[in-house]
Structure formats: structure tokens, C-alpha cells
N, C-alpha and C positions, 0 to 999 in steps of 0.2 A: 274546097272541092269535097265529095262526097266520098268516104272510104269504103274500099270496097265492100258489096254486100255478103256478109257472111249465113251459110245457109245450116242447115242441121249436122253435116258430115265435120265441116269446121269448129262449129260448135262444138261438137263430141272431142276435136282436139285440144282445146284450149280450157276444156272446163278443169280438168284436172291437176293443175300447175298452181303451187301454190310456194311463197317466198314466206322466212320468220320476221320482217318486219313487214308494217301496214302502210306501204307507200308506195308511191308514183314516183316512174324514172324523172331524177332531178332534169330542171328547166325545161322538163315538156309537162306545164298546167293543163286536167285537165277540169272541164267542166260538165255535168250530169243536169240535164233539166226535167221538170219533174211533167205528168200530165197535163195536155195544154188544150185540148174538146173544145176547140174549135172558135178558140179566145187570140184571132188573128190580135189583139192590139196588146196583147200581155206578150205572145210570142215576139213582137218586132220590141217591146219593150225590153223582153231579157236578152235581142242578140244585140239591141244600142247597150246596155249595161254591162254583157260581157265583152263587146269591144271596148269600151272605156275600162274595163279592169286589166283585160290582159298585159295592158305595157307594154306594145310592142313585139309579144312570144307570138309565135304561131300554135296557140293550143289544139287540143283535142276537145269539139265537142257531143257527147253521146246526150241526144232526144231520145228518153225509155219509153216512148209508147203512146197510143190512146192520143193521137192528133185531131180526131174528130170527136163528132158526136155531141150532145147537151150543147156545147155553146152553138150561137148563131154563124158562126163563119166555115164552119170545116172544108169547103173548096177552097175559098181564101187561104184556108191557112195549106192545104198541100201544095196549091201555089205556090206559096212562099217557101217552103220545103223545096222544090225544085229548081229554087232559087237561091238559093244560098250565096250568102258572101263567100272570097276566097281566101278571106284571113285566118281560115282553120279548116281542121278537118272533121268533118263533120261524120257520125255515126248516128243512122237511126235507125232504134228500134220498134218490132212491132209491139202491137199493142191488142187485147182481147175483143178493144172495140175494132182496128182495123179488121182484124181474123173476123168477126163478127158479119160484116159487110161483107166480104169478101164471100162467107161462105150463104150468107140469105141472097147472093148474087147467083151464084153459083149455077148449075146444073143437078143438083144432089138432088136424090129422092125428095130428102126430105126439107127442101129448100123452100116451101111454103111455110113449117113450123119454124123454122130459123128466120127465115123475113118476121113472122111474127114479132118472135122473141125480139131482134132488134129492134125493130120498131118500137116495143117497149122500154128500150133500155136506152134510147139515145139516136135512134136510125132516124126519127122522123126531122130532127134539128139538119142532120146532113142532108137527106132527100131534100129538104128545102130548100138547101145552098143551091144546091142544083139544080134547082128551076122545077123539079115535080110540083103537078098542081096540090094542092092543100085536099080538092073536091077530091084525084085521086089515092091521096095516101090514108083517107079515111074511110075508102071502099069495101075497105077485105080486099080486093081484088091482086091478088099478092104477084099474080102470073104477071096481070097488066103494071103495077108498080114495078115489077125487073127489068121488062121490057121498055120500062121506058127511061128509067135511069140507065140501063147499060147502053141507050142509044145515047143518051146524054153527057156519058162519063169522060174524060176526054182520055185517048189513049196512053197519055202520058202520065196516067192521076192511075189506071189502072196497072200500069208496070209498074211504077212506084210502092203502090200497097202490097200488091205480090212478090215485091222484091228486100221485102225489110227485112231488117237482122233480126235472128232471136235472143244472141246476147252479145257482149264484147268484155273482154278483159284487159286490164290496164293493170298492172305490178300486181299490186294484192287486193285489187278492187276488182269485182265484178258484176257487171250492169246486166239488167234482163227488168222486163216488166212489172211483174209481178212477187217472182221469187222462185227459190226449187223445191224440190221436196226432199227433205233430213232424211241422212241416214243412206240415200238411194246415190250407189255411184256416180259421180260425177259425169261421164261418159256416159249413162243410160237414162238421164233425166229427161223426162215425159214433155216435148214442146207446148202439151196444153197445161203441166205446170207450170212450164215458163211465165204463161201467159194468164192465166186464174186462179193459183193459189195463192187461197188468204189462213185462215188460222192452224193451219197445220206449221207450215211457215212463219209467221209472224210468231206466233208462241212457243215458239221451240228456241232453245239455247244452246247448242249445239256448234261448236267453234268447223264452219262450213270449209275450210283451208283460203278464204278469201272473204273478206267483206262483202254482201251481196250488197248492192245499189239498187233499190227500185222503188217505183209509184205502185200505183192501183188502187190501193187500200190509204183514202185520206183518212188523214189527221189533220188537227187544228195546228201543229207545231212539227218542227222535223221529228222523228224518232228515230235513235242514236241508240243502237244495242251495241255490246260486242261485236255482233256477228250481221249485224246489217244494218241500215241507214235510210228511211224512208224518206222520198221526200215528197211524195203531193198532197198539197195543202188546198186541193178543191179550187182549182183557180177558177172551173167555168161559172161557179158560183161565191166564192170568195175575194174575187179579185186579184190573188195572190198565187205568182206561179212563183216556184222556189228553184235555186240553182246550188248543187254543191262543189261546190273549187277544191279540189286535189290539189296540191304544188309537195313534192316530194315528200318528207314525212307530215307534214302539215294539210287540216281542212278544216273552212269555211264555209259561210253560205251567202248567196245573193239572192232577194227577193224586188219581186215589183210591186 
């Protein structure tokens, strides 16, 4: 079943709690999957591989983000999102490309410069899931592309996107997309950091009071700092989505 969705005000409670060792409450495994852009066959890959490892526990699973986009499947795979098996609990967070959709959807002023941008970054792979024509996603015509994926979307793929987590914490680990910005209180931390910071984050060494967990930013291999733990390894293009195993002071990884 799906854990409750956690929104910014929650967030703000939980960023700031931090424990002196690097672990997860014993005999609750969790697992952390890394970016999956719309790679429905890598996605059903890693939950037959994390049900054959679990053993029987009821884990925790946190998905950090970026479910669409670049791969061919992204309907397919929120589909499967809204499906979930019930042998865990499931936590999922958003991701810069969901927020991305979400707001070139939108009503905003400036929601024809934003259709843009997605479009360039990975929009046009999901529009296609979705039945928009190919003749219209190459028109400019950005009013008529909203228009016709938002009749398209189904109402349950739209609550969904709107309803994702921004981060989750689990003992001394904590999941978010992208990452936060050093130095900046825990409790005041910028949601669109959560969601698009890259090298302020990634090259800072700064012991965060929790391990940050997240994708965004591939790498060819995990990256394992003190203070964080990447894990997407480009699966819509490399084949390979990666999964990190927490089990109390101990961590692992699962790939496809």
C-alpha cells in the first residue's frame, strides 16, 4: 500500500532529526530506487527482484522521482505506480520532471514557456504515451498540445503527480530527489532544491545530520560520499536502474 503522501508542512518536520549512527530501524529493510523515465520493463524488473530479496520482511519502498519522461512508456509506468503490490509500503517521490509536466500543464502565465522547456527535456516521450499526435506536438501550438493531453490524462495519473512526496526519512537516511542546499536550515529548505539541485549539492562536504539518498544527477556507478549516496545510473538510456537496501547498520545495492 502506498504511505501516506507527505507534503511541504511535514517535510519541514521531519528534515531536522538526525541520530549518531548511519542506520535503519532494525528488521524494517528499506529499499530506495533510483530514476525510472518511463522504463516500464526495468521498473517491473526491480519490484520481481526486490520481492525475491526481501525474505519474507514487509519493507519500505521509497521511488525518488522522475517516473516519466525520455523513456517510451511513462503512462505505462504510472500505471504501474498506481498499482503497486501489497508486500510493502511504498513511498513515492516527486521528481523535477514530474513538477515539470505538471506546471507546462498548468494555467500559469507562463505555461507556454514551460510546455517549451519540457518538451525539450523529455515531455515529448510522455505526450506520446498518451496518444498526442506526433503532427501535433511538433506545431508550436503549445495552447492546443495542453488542451489535448489534459483531456487525455486520466484523472487518476493527475492526482497522482500532484500528490507526491518531497522527501521521506527513514533513521539516518533521507530520500528527496535531487538533494538540499548545505548550510540552509533544514526546515527552510527550497522545494525547488529538493527537486534541481546539482553542483552546489553534489560537491559540498558538509556532514548534512542524515545521509541524503537521491537520483537526478547520473553517474555511470552509485556515488557513495559521506554525506550522500546517488543512485541513478541512466536507466532510460543505460538499461540499468539501480536499488539501494538499507537493513539496519548495513547497505547494499540491487541493479537490473
Amino acid at each position: 500500500m502506498l504511505a501516506p503522501v507527505m507534503g511541504l508542512s511535514a517535510l519541514q518536520r521531519i528534515l531536522g532529526r538526525s541520530a549518531p549512527a548511519r542506520r535503519v530501524p532494525a528488521g524494517a529493510p528499506v529499499y530506495a530506487v533510483g530514476d525510472v523515465h518511463g522504463r516500464l520493463d526495468l521498473l517491473d524488473a526491480m519490484i520481481a527482484r526486490i520481492d525475491a530479496d526481501r525474505g519474507g520482511a514487509r519493507p519500505t519502498v521509497v521511488l525518488l522521482g522522475d517516473y516519466i519522461d525520455r523513456g517510451p512508456q511513462s503512462k505505462e509506468v504510472v500505471d504501474r505506480l498506481l498499482d503497486l503490490p501489497d508486500w510493502a509500503d511504498w513511498v513515492l517521490l516527486r521528481g523535477n520532471h514530474e513538477q515539470a509536466m505538471l506546471e507546462a500543464l498548468s494555467d500559469l502565465p507562463q505555461a507556454d514557456r514551460l510546455m517549451r522547456q519540457w518538451l525539450n527535456f523529455g515531455g515529448v516521450e510522455t505526450l506520446q504515451s498518451y496518444g498526442v499526435p506526433s503532427t501535433l506536438l511538433y506545431a508550436n501550438d503549445f495552447a492546443a498540445i495542453r488542451a489535448d493531453i489534459n483531456a487525455r490524462l486520466p484523472a487518476a495519473h493527475g492526482t497522482f503527480l500532484d500528490g507526491l512526496s518531497m522527501a521521506h526519512r527513514i533513521g539516518d537516511y533521507l530520500f528527496v530527489h535531487a538533494g538540499i542546499r548545505p548550510g540552509i536550515a533544514m526546515a527552510h529548505q527550497d522545494p525547488q532544491d529538493l527537486l534541481w539541485i546539482r553542483e552546489e549539492f553534489l560537491d559540498n562536504r558538509l556532514d548534512h545530520g542524515a545521509i541524503v539518498v537521491h537520483g537526478h544527477s547520473i553517474s555511470a556507478e552509485v556515488v557513495e560520499r559521506p554525506n550522500r549516496i546517488g543512485i541513478d545510473t541512466g536507466a532510460y538510456k543505460t538499461g540499468r536502474l539501480t536499488a539501494l537496501v538499507l537493513e539496519g547498520g548495513e547497505r547494499r545495492f540491487l541493479s537490473t
